[in-house]
TIMI-2910 file (N, C-alpha, C, CB; in pm, 1 decimal, decimal comma, always signed):
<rs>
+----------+----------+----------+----------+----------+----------+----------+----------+----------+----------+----------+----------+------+
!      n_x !      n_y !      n_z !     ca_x !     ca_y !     ca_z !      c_x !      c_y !      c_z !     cb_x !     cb_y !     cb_z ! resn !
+----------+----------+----------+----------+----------+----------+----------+----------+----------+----------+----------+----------+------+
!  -9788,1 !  +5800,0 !  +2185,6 !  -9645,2 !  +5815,1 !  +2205,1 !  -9574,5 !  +5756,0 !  +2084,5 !  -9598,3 !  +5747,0 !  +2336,9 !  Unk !
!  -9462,6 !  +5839,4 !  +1998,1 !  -9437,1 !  +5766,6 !  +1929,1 !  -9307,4 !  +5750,4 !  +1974,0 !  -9467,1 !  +5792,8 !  +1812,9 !  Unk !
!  -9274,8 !  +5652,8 !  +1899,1 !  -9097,7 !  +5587,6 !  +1988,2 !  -8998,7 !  +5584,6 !  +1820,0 !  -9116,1 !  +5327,2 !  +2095,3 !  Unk !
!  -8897,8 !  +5627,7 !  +1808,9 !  -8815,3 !  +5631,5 !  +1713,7 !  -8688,0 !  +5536,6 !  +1730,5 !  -8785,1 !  +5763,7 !  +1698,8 !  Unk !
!  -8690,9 !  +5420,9 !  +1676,2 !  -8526,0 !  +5315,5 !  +1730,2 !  -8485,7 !  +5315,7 !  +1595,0 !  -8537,0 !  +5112,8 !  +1809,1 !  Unk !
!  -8382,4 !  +5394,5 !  +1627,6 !  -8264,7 !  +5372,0 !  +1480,8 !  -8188,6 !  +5247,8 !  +1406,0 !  -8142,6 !  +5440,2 !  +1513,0 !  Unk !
!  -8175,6 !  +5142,4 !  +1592,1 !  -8149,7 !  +4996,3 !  +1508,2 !  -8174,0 !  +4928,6 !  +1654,2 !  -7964,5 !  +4959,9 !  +1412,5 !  Unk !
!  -8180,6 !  +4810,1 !  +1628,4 !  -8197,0 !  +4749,6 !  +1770,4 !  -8132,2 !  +4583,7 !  +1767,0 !  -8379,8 !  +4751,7 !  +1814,2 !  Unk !
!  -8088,9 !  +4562,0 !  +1850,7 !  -7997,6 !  +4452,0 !  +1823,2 !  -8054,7 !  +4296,5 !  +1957,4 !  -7803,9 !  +4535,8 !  +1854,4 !  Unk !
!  -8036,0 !  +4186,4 !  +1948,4 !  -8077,8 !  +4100,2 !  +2046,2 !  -7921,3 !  +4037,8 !  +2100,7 !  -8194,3 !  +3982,6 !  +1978,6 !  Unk !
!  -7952,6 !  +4011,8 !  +2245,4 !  -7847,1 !  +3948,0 !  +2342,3 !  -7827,7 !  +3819,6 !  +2261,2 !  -7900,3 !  +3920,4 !  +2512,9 !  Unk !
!  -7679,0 !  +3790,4 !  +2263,4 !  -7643,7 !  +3651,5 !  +2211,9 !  -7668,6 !  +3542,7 !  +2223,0 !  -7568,5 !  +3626,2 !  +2219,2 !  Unk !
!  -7712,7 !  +3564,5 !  +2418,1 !  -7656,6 !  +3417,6 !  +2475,9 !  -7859,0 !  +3354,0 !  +2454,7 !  -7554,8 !  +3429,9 !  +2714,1 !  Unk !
!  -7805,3 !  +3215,7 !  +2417,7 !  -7919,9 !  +3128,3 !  +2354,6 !  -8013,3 !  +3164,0 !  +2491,8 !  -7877,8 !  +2933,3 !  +2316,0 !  Unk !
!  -8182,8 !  +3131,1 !  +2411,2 !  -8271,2 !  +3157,6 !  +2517,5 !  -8330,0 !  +3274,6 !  +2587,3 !  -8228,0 !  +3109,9 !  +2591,2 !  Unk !
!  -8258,6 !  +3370,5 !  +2548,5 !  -8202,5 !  +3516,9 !  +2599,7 !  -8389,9 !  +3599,5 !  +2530,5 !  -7985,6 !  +3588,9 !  +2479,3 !  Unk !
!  -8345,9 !  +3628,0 !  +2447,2 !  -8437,1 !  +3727,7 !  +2398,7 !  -8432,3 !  +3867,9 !  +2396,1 !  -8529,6 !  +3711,3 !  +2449,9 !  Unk !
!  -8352,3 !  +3865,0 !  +2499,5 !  -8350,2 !  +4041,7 !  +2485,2 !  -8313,1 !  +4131,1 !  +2403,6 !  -8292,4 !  +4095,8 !  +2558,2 !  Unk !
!  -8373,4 !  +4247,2 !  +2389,3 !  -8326,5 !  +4350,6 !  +2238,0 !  -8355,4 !  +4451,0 !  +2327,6 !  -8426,7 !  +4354,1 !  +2058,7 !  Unk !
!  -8253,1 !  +4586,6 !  +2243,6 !  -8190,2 !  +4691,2 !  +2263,8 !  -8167,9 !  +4764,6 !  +2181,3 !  -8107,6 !  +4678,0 !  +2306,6 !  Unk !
!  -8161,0 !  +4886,6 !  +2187,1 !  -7999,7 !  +4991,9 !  +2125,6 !  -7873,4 !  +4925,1 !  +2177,7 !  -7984,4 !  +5182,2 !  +2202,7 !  Unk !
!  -7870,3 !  +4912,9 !  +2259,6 !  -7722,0 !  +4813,4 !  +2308,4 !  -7770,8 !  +4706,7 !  +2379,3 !  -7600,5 !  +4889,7 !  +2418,3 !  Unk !
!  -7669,6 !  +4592,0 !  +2392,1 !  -7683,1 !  +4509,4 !  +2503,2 !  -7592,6 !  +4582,8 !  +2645,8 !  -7623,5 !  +4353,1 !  +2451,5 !  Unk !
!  -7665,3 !  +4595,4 !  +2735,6 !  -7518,9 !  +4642,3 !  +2871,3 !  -7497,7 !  +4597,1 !  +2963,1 !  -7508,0 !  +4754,9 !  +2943,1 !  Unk !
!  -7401,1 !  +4607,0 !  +2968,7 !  -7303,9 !  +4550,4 !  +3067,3 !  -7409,2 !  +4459,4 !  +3235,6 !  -7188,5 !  +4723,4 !  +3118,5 !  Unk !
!  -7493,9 !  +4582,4 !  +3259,5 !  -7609,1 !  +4551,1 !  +3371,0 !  -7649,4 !  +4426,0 !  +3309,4 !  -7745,2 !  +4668,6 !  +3391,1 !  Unk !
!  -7661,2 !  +4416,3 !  +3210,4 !  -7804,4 !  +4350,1 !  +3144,6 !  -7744,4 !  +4176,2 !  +3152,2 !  -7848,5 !  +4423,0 !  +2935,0 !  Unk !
!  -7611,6 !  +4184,2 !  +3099,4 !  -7495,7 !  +4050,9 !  +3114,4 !  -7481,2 !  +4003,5 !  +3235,8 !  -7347,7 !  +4081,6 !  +3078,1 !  Unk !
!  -7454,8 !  +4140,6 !  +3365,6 !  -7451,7 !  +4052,9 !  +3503,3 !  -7566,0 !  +3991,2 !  +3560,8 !  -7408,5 !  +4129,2 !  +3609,8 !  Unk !
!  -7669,6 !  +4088,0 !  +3576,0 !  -7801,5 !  +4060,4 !  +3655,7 !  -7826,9 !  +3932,9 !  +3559,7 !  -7937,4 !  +4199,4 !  +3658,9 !  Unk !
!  -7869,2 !  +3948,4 !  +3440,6 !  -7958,4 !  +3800,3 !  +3358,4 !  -7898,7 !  +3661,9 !  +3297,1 !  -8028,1 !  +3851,4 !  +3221,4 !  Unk !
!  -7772,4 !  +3678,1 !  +3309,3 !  -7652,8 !  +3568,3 !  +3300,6 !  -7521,3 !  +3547,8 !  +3358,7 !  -7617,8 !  +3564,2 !  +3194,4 !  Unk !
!  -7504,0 !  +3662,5 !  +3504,5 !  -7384,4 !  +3668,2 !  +3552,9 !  -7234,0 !  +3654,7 !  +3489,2 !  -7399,3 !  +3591,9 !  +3629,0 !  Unk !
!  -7242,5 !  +3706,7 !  +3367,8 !  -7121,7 !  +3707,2 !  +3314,9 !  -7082,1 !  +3851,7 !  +3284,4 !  -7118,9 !  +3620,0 !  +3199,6 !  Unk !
!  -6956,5 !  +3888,8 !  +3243,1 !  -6897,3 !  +4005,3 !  +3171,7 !  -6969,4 !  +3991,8 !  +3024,8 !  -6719,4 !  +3998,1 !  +3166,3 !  Unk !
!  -6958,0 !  +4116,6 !  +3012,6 !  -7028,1 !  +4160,2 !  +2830,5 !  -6913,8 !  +4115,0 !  +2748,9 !  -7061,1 !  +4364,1 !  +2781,8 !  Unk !
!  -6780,0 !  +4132,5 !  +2789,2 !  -6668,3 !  +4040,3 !  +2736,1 !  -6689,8 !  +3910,9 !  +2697,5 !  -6574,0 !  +4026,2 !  +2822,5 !  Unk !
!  -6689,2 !  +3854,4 !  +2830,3 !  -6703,1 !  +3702,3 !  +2829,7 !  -6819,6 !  +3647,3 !  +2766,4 !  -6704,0 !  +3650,3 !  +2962,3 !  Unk !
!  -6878,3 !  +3743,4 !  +2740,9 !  -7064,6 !  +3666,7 !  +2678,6 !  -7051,2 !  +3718,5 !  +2549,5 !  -7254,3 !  +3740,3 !  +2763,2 !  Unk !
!  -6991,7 !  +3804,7 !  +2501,4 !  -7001,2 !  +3832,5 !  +2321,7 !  -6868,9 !  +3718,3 !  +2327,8 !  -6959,6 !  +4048,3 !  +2231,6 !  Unk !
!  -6767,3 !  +3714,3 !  +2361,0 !  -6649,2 !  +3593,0 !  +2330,9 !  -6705,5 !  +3457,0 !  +2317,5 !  -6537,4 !  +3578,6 !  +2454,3 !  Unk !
!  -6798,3 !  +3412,7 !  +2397,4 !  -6855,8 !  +3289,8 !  +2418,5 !  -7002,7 !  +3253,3 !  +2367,7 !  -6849,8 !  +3274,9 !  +2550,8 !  Unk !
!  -7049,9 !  +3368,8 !  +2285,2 !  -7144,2 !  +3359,8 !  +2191,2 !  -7161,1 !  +3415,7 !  +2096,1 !  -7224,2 !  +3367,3 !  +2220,8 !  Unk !
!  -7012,5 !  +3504,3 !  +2081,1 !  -7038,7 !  +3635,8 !  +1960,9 !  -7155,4 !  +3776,1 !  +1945,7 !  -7077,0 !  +3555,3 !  +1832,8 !  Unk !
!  -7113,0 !  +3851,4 !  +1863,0 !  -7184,1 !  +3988,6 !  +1910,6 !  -7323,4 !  +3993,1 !  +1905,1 !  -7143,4 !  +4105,0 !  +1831,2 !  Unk !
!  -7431,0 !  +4055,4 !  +1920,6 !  -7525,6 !  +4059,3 !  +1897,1 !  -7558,6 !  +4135,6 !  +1791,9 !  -7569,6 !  +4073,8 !  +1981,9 !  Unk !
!  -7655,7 !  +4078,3 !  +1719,3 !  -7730,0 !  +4032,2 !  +1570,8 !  -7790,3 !  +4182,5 !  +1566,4 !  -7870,9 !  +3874,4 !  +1570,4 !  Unk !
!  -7822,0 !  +4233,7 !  +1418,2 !  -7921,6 !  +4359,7 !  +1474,4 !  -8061,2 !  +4281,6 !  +1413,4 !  -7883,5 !  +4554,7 !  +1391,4 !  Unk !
!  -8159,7 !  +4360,2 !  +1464,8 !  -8227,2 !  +4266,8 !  +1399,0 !  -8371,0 !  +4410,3 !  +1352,4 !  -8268,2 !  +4099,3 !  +1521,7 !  Unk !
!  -8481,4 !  +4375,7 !  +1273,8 !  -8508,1 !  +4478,9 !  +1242,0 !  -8648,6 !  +4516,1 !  +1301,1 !  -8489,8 !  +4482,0 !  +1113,2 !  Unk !
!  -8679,1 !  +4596,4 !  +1281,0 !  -8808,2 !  +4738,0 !  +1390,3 !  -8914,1 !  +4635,0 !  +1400,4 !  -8898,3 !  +4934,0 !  +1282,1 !  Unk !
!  -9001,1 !  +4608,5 !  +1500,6 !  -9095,1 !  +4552,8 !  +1461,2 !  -9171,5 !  +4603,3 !  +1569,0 !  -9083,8 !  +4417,2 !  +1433,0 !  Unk !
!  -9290,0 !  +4727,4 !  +1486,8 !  -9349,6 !  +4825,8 !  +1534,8 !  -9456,7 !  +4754,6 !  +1632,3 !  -9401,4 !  +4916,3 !  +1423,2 !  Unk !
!  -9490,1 !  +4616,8 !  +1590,4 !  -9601,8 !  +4558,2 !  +1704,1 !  -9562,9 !  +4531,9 !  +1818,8 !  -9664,6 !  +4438,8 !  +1676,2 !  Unk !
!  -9441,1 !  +4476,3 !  +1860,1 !  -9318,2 !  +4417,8 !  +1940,4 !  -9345,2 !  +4576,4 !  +2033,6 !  -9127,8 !  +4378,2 !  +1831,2 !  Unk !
!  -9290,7 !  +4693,0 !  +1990,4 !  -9246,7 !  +4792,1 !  +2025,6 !  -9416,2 !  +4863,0 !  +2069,8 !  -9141,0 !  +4856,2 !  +1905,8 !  Unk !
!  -9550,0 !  +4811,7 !  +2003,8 !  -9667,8 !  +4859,3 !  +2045,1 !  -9694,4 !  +4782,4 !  +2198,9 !  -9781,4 !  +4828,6 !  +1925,2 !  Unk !
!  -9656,0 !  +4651,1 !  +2166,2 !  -9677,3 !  +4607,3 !  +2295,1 !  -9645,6 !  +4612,3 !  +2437,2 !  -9666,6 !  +4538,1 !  +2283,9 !  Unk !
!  -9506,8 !  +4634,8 !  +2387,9 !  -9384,1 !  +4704,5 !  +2536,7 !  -9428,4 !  +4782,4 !  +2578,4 !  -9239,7 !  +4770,3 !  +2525,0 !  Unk !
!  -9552,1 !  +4878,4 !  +2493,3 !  -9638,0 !  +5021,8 !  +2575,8 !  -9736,8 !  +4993,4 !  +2625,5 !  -9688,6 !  +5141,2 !  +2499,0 !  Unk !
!  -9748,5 !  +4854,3 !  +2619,7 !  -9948,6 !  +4855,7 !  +2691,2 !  -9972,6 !  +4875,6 !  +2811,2 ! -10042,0 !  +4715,9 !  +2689,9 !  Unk !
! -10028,9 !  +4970,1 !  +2819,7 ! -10034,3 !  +4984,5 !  +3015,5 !  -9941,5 !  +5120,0 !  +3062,9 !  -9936,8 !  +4812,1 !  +3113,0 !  Unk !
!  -9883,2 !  +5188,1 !  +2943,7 !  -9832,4 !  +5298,4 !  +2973,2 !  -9860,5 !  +5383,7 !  +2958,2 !  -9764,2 !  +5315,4 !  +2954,7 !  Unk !
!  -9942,9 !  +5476,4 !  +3043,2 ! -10023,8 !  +5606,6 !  +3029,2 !  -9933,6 !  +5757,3 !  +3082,6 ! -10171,2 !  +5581,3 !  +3131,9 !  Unk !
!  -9954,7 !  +5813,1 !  +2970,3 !  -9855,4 !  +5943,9 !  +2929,9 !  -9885,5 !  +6059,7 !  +3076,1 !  -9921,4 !  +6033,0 !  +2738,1 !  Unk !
!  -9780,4 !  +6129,8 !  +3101,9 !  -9793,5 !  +6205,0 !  +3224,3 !  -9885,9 !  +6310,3 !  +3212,8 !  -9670,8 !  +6257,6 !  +3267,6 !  Unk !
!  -9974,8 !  +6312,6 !  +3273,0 ! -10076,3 !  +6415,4 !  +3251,5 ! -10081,5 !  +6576,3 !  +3271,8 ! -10163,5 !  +6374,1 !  +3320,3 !  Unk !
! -10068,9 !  +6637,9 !  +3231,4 ! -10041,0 !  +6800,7 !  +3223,6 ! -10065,6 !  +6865,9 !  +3335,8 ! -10121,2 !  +6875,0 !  +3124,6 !  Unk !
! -10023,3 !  +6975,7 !  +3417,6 ! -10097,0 !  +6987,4 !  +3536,4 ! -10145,1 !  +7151,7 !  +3430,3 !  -9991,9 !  +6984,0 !  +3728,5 !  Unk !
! -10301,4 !  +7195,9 !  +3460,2 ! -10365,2 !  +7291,7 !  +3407,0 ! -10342,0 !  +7403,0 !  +3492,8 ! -10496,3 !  +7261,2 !  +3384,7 !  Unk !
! -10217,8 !  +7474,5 !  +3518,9 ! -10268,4 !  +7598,3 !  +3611,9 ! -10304,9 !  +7751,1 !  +3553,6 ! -10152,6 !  +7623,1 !  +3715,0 !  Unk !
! -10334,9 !  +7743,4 !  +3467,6 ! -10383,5 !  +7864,9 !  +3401,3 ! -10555,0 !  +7887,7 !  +3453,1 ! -10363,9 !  +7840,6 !  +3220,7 !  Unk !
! -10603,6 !  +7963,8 !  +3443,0 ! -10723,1 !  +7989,0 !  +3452,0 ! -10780,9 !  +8013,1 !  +3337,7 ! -10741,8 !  +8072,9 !  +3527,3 !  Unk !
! -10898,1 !  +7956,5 !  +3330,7 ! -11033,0 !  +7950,8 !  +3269,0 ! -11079,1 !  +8078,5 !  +3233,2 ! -11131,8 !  +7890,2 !  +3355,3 !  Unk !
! -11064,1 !  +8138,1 !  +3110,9 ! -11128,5 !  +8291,3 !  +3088,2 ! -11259,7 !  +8326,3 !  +3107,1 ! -11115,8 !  +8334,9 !  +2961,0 !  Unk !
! -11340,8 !  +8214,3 !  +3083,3 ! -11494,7 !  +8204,5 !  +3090,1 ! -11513,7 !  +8161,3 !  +3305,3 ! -11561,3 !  +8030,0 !  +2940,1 !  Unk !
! -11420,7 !  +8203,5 !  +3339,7 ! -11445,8 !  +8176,1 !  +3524,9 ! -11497,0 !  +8309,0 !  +3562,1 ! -11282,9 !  +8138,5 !  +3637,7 !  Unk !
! -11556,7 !  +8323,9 !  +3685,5 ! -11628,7 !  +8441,5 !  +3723,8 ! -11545,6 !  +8522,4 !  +3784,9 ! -11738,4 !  +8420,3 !  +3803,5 !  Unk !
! -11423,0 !  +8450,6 !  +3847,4 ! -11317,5 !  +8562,2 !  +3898,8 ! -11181,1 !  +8588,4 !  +3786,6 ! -11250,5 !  +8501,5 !  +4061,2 !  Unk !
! -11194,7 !  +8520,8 !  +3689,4 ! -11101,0 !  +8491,2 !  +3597,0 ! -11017,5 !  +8682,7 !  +3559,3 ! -11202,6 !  +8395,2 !  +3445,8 !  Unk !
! -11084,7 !  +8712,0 !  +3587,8 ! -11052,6 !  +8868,7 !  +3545,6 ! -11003,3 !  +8929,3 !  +3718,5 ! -11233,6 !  +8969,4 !  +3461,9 !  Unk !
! -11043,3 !  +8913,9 !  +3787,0 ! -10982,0 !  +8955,0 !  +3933,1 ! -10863,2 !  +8900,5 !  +3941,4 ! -11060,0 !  +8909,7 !  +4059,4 !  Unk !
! -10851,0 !  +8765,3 !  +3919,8 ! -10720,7 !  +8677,1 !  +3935,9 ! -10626,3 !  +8740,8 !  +3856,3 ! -10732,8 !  +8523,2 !  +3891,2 !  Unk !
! -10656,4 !  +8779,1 !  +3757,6 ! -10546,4 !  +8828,4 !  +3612,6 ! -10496,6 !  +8973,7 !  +3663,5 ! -10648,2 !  +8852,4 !  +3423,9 !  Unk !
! -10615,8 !  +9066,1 !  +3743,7 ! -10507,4 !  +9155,8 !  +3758,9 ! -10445,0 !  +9175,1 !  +3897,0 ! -10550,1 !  +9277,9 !  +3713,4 !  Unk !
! -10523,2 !  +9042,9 !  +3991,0 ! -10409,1 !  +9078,3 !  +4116,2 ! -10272,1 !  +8994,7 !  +4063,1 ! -10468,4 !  +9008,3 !  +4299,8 !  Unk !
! -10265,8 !  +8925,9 !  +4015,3 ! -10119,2 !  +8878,0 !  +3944,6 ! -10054,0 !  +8978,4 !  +3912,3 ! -10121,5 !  +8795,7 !  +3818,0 !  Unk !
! -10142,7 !  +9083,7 !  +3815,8 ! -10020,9 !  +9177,0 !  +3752,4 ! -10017,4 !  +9269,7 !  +3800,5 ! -10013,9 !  +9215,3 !  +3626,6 !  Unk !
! -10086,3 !  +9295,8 !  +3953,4 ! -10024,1 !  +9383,7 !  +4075,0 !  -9929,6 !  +9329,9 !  +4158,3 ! -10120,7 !  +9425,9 !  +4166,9 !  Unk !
!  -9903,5 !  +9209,1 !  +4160,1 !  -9801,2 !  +9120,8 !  +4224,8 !  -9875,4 !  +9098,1 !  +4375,5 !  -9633,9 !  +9200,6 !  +4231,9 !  Unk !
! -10027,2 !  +9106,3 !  +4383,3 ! -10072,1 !  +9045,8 !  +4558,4 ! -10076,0 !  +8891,6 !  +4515,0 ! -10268,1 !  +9110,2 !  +4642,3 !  Unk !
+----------+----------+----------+----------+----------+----------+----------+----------+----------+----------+----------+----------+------+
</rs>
């Protein structure tokens, strides 16, 4: 999987850690109960800070890609040729 971040920036408030494309609004109530107002005012904006492809390898570990569902048939199958033309008789 490759992942493309154009810039990514970290939450202000000390201790925090978190990085983004944005900081939001969710992210201010649930993990410090404040407004995104009140938390860039009372710590200033957040920093950008730059790609760090290992950071971004790790956030994937354990994430396995959705697997294809195969419904085509197999040309080398023994009915593979029956199947093909009751399809294109419409049974």
């Amino acid at each position: 999987m490759t992942v493309i971040i154009c810039s990514t920036v970290r939450c202000p408030y000390p201790t925090c850690g978190h990085t983004g494309e944005v900081i939001t609004v969710n992210h201010c109530r649930t993990a410090h109960n404040m407004e995104r107002k009140v938390l860039f005012g009372k710590y200033g904006k957040p920093q950008s800070i730059g790609y760090d492809p290992q950071a971004a390898n790790k956030n994937l570990e354990g994430h396995t890609p959705i697997q294809r569902l195969n419904i085509g048939y197999p040309s080398d199958s023994n009915n593979a040729k029956d199947r093909r033309s009751a399809r294109s008789k419409g049974r």
